[in-house]
N, CA, C and O of each residue as an XYZ file, in Angstrom:
708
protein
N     -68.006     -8.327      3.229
C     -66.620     -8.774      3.216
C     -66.234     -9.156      1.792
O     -67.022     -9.869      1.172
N     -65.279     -8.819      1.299
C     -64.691     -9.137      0.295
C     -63.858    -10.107      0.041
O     -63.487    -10.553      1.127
N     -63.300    -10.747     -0.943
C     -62.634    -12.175     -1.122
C     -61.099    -11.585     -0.157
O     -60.819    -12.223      0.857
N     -60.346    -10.574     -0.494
C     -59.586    -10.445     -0.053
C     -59.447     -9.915      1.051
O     -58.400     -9.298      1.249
N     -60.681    -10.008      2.346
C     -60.646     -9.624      3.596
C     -60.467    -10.910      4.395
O     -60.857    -12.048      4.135
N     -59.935    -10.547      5.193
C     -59.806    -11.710      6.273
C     -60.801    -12.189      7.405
O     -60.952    -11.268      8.207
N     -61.318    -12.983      7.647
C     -62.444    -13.341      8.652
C     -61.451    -12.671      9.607
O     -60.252    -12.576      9.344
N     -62.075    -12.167     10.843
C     -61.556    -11.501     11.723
C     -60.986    -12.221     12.671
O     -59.972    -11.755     13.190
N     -61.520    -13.572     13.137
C     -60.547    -14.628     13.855
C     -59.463    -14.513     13.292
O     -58.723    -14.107     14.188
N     -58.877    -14.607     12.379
C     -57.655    -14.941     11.022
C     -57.092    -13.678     11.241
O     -55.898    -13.956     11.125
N     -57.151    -12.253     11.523
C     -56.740    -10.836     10.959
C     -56.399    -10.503     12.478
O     -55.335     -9.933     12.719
N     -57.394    -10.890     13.657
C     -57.015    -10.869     14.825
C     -55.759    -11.284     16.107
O     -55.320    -10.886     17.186
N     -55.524    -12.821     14.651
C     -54.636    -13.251     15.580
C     -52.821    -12.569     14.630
O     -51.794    -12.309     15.256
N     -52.933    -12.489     13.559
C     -52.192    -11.746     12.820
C     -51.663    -10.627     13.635
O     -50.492    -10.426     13.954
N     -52.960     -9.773     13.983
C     -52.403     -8.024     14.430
C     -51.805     -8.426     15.700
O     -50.880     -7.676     16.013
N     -52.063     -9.490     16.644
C     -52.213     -9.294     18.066
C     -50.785    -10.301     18.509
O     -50.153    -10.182     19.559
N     -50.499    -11.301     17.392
C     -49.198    -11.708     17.806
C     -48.128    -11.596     18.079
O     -47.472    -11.053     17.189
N     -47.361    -11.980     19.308
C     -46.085    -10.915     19.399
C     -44.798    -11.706     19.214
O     -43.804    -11.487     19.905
N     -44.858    -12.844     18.041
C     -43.817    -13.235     18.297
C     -44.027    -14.661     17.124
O     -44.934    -15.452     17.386
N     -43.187    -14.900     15.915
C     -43.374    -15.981     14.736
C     -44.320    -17.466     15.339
O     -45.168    -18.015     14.635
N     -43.902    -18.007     16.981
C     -44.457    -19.032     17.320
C     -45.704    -18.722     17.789
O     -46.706    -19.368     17.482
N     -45.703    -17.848     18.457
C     -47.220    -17.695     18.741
C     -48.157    -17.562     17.408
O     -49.311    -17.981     17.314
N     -47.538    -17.004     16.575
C     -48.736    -16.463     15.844
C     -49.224    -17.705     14.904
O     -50.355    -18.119     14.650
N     -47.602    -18.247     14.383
C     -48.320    -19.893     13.909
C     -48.744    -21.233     14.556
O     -49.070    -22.323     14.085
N     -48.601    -20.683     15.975
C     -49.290    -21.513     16.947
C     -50.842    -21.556     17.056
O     -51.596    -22.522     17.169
N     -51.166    -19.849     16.969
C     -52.561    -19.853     16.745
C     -53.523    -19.721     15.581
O     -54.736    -19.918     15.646
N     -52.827    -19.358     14.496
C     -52.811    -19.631     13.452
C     -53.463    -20.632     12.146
O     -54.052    -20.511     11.071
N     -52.917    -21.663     13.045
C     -52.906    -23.106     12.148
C     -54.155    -23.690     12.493
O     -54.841    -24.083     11.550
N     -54.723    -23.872     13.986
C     -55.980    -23.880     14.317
C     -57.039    -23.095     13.746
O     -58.028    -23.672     13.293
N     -56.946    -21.872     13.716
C     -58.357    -21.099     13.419
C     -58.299    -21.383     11.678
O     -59.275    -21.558     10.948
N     -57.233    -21.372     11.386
C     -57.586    -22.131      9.422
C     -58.323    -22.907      9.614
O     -59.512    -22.819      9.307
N     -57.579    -24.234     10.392
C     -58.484    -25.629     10.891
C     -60.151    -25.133     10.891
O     -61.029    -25.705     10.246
N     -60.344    -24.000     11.723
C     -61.406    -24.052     11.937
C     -62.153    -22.991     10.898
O     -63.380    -23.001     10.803
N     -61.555    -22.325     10.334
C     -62.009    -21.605      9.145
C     -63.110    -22.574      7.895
O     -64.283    -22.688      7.536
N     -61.705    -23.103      7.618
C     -61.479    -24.229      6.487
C     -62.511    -25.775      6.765
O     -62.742    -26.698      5.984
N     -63.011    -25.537      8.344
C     -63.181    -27.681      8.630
C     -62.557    -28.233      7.978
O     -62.862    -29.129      7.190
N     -61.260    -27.632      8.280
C     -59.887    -29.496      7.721
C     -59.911    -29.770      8.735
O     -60.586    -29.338      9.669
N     -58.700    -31.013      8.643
C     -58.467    -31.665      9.512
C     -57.333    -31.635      9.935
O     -57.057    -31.933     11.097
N     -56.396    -31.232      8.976
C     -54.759    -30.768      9.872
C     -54.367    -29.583      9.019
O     -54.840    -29.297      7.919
N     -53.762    -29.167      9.454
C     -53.211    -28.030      8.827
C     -51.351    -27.883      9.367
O     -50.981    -27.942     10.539
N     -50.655    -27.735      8.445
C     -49.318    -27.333      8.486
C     -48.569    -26.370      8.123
O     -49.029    -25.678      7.215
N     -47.407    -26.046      8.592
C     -46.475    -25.203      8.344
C     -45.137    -25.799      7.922
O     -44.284    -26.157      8.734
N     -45.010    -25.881      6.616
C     -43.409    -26.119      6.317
C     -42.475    -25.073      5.847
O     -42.942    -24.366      4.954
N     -41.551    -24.863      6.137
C     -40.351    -23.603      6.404
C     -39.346    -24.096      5.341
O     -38.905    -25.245      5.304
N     -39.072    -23.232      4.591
C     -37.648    -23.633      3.669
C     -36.899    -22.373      3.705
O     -37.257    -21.208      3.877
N     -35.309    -23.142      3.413
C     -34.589    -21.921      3.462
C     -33.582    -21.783      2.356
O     -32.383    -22.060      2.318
N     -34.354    -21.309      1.524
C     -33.998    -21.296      0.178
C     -32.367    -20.970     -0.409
O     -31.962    -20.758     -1.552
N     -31.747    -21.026      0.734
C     -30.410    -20.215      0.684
C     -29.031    -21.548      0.775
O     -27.914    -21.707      0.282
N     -29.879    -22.232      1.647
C     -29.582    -24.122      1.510
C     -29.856    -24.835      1.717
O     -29.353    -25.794      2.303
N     -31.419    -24.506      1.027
C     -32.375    -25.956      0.524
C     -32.731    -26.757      1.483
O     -33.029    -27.914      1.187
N     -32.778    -26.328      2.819
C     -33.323    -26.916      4.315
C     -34.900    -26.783      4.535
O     -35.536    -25.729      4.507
N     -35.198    -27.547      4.669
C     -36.714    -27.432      5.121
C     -36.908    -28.376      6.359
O     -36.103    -29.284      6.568
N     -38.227    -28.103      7.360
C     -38.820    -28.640      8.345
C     -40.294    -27.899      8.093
O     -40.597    -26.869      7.491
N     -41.233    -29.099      8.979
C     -42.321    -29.004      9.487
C     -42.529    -28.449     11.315
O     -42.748    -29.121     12.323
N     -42.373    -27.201     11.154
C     -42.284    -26.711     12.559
C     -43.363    -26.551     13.164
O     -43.407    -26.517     14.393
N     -44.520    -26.412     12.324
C     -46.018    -26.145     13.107
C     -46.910    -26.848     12.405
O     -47.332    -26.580     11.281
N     -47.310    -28.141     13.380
C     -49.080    -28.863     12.915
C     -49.832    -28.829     13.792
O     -49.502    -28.547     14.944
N     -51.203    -29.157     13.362
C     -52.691    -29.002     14.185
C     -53.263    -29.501     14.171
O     -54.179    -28.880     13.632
N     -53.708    -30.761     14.480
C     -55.052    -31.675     13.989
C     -56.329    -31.989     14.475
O     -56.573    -32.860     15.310
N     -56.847    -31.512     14.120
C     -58.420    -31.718     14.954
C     -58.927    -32.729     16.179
O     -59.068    -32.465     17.373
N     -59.220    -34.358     15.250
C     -58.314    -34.940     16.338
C     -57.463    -36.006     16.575
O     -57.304    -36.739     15.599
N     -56.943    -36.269     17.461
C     -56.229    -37.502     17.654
C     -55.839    -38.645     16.659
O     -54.722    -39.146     16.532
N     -57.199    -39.015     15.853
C     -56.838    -39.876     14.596
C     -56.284    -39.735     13.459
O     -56.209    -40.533     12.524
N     -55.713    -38.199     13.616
C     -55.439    -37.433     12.085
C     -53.837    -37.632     12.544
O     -53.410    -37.367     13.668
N     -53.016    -38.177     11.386
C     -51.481    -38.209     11.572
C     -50.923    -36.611     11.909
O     -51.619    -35.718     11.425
N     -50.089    -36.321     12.458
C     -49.262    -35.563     12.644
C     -47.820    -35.200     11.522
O     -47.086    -36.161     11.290
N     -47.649    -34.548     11.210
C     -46.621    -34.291     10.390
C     -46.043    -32.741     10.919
O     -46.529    -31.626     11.105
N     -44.586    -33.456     11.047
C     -43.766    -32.278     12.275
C     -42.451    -32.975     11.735
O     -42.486    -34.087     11.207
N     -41.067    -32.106     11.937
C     -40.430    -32.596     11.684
C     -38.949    -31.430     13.160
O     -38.702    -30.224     13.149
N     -38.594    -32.117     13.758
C     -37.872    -31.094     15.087
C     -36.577    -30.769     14.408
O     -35.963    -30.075     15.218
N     -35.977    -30.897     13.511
C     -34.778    -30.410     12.931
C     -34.868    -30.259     11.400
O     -35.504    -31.040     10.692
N     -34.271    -29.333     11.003
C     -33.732    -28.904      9.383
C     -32.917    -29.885      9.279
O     -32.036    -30.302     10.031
N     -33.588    -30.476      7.490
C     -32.973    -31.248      7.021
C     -32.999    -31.308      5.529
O     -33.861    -30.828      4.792
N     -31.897    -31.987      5.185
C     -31.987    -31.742      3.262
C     -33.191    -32.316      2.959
O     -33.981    -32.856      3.734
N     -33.282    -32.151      1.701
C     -34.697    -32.672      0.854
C     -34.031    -33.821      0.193
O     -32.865    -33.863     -0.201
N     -34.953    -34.763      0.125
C     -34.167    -36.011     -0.849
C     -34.204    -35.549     -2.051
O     -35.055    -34.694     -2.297
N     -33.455    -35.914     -2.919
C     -32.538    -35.490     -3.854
C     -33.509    -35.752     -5.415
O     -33.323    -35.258     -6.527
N     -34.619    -36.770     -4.915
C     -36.003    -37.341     -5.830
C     -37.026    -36.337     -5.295
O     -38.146    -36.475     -5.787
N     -36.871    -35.218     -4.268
C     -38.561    -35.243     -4.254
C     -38.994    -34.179     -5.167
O     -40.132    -33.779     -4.921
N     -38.322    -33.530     -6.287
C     -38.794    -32.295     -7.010
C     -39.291    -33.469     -8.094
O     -40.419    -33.324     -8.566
N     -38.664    -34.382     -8.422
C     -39.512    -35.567     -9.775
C     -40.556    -36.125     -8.600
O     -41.616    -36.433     -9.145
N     -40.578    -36.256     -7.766
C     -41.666    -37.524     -6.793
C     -42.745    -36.884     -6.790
O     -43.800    -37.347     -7.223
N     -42.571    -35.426     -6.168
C     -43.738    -34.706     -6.260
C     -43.857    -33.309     -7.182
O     -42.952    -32.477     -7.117
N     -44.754    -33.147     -7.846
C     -44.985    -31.945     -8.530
C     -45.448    -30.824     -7.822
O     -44.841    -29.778     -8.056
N     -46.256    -30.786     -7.116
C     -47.072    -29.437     -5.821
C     -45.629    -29.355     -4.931
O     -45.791    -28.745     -3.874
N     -44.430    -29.785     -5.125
C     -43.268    -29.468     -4.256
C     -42.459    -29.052     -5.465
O     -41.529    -28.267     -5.280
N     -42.646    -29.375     -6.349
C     -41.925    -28.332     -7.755
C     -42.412    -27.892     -7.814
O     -41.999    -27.015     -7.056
N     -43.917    -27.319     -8.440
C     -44.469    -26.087     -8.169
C     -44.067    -25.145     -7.280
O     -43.565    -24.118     -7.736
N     -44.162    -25.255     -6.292
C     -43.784    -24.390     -5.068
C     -42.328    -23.826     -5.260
O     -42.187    -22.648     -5.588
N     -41.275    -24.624     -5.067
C     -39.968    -24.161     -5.564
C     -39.768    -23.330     -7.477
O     -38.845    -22.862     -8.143
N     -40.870    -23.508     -7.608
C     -40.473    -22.904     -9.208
C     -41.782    -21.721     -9.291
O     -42.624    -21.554    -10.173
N     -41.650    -21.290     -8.517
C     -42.394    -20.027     -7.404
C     -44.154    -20.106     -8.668
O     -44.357    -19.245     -9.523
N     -44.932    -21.071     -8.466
C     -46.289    -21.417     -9.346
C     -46.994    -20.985     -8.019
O     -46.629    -20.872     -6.849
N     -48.719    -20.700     -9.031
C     -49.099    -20.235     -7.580
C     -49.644    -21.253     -6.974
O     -49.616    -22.342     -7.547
N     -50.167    -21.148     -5.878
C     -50.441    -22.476     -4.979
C     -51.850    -23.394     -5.471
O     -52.862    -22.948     -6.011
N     -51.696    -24.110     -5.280
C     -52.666    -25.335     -5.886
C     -54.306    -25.750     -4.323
O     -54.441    -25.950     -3.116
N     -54.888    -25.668     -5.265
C     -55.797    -26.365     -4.538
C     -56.652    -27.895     -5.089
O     -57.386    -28.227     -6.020
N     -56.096    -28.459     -4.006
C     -56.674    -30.448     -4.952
C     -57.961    -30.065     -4.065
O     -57.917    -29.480     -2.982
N     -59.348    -30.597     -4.871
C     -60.205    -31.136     -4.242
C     -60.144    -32.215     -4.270
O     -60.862    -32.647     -3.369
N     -59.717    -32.939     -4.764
C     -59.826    -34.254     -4.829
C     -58.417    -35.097     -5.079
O     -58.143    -35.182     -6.277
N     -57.347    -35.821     -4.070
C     -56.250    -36.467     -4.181
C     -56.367    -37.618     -5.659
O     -55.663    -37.834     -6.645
N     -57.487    -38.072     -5.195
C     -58.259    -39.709     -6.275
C     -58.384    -39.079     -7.601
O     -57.985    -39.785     -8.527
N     -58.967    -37.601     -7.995
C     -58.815    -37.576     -9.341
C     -58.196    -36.614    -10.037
O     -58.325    -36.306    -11.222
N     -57.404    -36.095     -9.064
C     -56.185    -34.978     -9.738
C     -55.652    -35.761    -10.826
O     -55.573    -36.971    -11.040
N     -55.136    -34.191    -11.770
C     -54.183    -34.924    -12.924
C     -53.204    -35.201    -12.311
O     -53.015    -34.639    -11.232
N     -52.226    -36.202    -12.830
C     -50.737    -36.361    -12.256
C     -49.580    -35.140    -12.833
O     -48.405    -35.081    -12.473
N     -50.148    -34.363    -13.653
C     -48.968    -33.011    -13.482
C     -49.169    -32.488    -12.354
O     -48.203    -31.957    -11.807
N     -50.104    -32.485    -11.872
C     -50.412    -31.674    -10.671
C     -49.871    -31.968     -9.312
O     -49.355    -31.241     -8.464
N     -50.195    -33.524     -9.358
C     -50.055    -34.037     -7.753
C     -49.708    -35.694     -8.554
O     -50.161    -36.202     -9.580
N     -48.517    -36.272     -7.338
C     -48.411    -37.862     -7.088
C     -48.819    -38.391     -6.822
O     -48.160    -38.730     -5.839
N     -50.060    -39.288     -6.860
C     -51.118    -39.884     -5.988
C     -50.689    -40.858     -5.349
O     -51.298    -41.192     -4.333
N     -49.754    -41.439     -5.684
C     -49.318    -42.240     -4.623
C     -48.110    -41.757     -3.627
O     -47.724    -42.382     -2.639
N     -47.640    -40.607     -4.066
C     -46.845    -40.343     -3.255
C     -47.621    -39.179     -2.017
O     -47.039    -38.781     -1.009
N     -48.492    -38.947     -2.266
C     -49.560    -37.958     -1.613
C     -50.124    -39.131     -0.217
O     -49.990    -38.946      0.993
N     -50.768    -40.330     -0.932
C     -50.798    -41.526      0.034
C     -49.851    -41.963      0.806
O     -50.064    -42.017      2.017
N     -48.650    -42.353      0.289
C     -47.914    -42.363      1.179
C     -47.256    -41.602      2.245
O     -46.949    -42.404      3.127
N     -46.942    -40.541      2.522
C     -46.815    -39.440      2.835
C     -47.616    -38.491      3.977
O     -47.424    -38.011      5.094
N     -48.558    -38.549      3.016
C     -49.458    -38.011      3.813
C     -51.079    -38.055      4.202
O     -51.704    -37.479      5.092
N     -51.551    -39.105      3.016
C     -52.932    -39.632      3.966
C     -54.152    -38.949      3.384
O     -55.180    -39.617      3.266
N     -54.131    -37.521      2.964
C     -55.171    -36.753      2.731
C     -55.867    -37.068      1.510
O     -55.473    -37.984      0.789
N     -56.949    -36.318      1.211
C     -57.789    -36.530      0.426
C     -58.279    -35.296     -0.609
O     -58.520    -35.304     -1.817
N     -58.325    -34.083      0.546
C     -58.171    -32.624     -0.294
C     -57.257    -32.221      0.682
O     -56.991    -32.527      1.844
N     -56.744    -31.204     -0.413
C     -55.601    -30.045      0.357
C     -55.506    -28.562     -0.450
O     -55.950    -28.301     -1.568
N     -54.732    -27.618      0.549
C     -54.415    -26.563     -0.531
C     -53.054    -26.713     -0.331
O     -52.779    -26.940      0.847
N     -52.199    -26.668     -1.014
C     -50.444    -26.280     -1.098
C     -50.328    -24.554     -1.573
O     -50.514    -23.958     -2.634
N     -49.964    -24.184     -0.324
C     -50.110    -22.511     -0.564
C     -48.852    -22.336      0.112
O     -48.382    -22.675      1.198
N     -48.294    -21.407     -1.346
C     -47.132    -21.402     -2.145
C     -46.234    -19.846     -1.246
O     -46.205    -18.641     -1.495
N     -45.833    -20.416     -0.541
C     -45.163    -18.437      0.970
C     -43.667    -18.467      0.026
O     -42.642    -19.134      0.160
N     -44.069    -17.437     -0.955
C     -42.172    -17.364     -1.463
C     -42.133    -15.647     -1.451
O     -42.954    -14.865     -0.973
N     -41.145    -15.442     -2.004
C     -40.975    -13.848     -1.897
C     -39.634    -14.072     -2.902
O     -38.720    -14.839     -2.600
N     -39.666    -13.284     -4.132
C     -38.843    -12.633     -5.144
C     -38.550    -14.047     -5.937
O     -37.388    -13.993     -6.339
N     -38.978    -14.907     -6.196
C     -38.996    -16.188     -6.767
C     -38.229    -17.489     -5.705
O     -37.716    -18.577     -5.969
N     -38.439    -16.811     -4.562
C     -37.645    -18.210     -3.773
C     -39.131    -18.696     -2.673
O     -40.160    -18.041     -2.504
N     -38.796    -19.913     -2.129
C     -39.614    -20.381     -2.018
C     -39.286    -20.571     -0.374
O     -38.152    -20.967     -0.105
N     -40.247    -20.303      0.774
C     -39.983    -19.783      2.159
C     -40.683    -20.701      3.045
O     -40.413    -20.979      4.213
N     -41.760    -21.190      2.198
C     -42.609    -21.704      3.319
C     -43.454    -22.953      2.495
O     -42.936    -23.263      1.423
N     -44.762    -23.743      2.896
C     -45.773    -23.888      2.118
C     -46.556    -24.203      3.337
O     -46.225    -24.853      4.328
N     -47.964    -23.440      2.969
C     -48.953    -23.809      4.022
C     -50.173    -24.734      3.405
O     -50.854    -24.535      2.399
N     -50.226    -26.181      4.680
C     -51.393    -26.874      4.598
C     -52.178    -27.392      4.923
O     -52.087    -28.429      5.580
N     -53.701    -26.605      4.421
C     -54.441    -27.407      5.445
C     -55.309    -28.290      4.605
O     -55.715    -27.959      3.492
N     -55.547    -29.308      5.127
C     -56.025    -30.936      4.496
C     -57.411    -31.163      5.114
O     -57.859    -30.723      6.173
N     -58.016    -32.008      4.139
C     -58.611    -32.896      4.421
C     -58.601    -34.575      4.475
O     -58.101    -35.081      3.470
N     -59.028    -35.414      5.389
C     -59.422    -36.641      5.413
C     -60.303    -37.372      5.051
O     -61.337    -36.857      5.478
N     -60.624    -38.577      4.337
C     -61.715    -39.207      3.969
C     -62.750    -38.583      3.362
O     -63.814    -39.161      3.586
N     -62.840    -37.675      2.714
C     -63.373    -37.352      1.167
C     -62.970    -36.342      0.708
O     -62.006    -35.760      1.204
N     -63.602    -35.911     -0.325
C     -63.076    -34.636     -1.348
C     -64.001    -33.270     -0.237
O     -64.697    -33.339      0.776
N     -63.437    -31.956     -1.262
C     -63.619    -31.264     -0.418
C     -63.471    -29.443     -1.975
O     -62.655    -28.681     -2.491
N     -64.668    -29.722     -1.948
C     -64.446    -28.337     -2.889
C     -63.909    -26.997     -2.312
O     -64.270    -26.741     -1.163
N     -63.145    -26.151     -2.907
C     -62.645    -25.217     -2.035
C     -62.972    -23.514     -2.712
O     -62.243    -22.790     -3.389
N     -64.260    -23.320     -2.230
C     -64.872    -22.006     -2.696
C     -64.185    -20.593     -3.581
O     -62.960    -20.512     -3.491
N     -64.592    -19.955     -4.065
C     -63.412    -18.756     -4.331
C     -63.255    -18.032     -3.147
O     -62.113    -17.619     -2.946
N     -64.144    -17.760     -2.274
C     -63.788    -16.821     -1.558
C     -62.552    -17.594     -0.312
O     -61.603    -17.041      0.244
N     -62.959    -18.806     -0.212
C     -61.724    -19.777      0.912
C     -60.184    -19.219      0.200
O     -59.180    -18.753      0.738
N     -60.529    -19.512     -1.290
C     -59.306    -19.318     -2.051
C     -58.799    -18.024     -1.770
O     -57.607    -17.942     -1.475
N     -59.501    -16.986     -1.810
C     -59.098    -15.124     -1.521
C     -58.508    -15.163      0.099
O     -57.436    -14.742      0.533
N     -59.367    -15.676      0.638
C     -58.796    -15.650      2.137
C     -57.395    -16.023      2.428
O     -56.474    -15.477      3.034
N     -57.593    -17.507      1.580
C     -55.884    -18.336      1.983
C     -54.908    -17.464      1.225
O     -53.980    -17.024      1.905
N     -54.952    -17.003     -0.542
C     -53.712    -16.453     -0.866
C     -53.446    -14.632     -0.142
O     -52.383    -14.037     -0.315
N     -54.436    -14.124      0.506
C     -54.123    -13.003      1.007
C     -53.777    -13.091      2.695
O     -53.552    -12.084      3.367
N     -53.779    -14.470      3.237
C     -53.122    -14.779      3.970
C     -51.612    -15.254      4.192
O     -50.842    -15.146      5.147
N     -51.488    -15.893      2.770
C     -50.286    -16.398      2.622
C     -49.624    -14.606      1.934
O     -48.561    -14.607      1.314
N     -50.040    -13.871      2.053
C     -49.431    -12.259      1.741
C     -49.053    -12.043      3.161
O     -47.872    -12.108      3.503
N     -49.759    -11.855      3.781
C     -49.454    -11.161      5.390
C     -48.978    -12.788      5.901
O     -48.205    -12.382      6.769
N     -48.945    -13.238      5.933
C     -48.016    -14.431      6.714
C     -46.029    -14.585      5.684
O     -44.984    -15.037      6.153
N     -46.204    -14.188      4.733
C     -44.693    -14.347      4.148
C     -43.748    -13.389      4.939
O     -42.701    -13.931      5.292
N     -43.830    -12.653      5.137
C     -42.439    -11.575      6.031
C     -42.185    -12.201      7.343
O     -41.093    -12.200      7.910
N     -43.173    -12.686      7.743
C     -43.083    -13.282      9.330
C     -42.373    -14.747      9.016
O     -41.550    -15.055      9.878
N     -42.544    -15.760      7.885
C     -42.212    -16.623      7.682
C     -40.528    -16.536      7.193
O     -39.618    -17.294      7.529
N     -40.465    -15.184      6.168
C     -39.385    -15.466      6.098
C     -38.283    -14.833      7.441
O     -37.163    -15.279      7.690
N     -38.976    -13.708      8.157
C     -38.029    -13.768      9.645
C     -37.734    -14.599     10.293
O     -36.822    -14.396     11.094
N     -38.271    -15.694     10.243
C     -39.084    -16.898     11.263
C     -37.625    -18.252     10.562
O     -37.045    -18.990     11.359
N     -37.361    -18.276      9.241
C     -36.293    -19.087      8.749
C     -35.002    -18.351      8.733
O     -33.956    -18.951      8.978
N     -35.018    -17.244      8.492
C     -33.667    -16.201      8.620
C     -32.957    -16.786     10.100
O     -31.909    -17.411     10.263
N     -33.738    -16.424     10.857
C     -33.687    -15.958     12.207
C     -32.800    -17.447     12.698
O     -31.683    -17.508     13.212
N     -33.491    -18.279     12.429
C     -33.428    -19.803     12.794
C     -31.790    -20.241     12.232
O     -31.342    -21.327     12.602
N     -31.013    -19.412     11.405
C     -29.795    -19.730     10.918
C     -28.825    -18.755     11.189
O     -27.649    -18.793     10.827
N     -29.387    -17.865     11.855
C     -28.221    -16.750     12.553
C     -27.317    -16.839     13.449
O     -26.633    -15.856     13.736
C-alpha cells in the first residue's frame, strides 16, 4: 500500500455510499478508528456567505465532548485573529497537523483558545477547499496526550480530504438551495 492508498475500510465506505449523510456518518468513525482518536468532526462552510456548522461528530466515548452545531451560523467576527488553523484554512494553507496542543508554536495554533473550545491535545485540521475557497475542515483529535501523526496517516488523511471535497461541497451547495 502506498501513502496515497486508502485503507480499504476508508475507500469502502467512500465507493458504497449513497448519499452525503451516510457517507459522513460512516466516515467519521472508521477515521476514529483508523487514527485511535477520540472524536473526529465535520465542519461545513459556505464560502459564498461565510456560514459554517458542525454537522457530523463521533466520539469514542461518552467522556469525550461533543462538538455539533444544528444550524448555520456566522463566524464571530474575532475568530480569523483568535485562531490561526481557522485562518489557515480560509486562506486555502495546507492542513496542519498539531501533535502536540502544549507545545505548538502560536503562529500555528491558540492554545488557549484550542482549550477553551475544544479540549484536545493532538489534532489534524484538514483543510476540504476547492479553487481557493474553503468548504469544509475535517477533525479528528486526540485527548489527554500528544499524539505523533506518521507520514503515511498524513497520505491517507490529505488523499481523503481529495475524494471527500466534491461530496462536501454538494453536501453545502445543496443545503442553500
Amino acid at each position: 500500500m502506498t501513502q496515497q492508498e486508502l485503507p480499504s475500510a476508508l475507500n469502502n465506505i467512500i465507493e458504497s455510499s449513497q448519499t452525503p449523510e451516510t457517507l459522513f456518518s460512516a466516515l467519521l468513525p472508521a477515521i476514529g478508528d483508523f487514527l485511535q482518536s477520540d472524536r473526529c468532526f465535520l465542519y461545513l462552510h459556505n464560502p459564498q456567505n461565510d456560514l459554517g456548522r458542525v454537522a457530523f461528530c463521533w466520539i469514542r466515548t461518552p467522556d469525550v465532548p461533543t462538538v455539533y452545531n444544528e444550524d448555520w451560523a456566522a463566524q464571530p467576527p474575532t475568530l480569523v485573529d483568535e485562531d490561526p488553523m481557522f485562518a489557515a484554512a480560509l486562506h486555502a494553507k495546507p492542513s496542519i497537523f498539531v501533535e502536540d496542543v502544549e507545545t505548538a508554536e502560536p503562529q500555528v495554533l491558540n492554545r488557549e483558545f484550542e482549550q477553551k473550545y475544544f479540549g484536545h491535545r493532538a489534532l489534524i485540521h484538514a483543510h476540504i477547499r476547492q479553487d481557493g475557497k474553503l468548504w469544509g475542515i475535517l477533525q479528528p483529535c486526540i485527548f489527554g496526550h500528544p499524539r505523533v501523526w506518521t507520514e503515511y496517516e498524513r497520505g491517507v488523511i490529505n488523499n481523503l480530504v481529495e475524494k471527500i471535497t466534491p461530496i462536501t461541497i454538494y453536501y453545502v451547495k445543496s443545503a442553500f438551495d
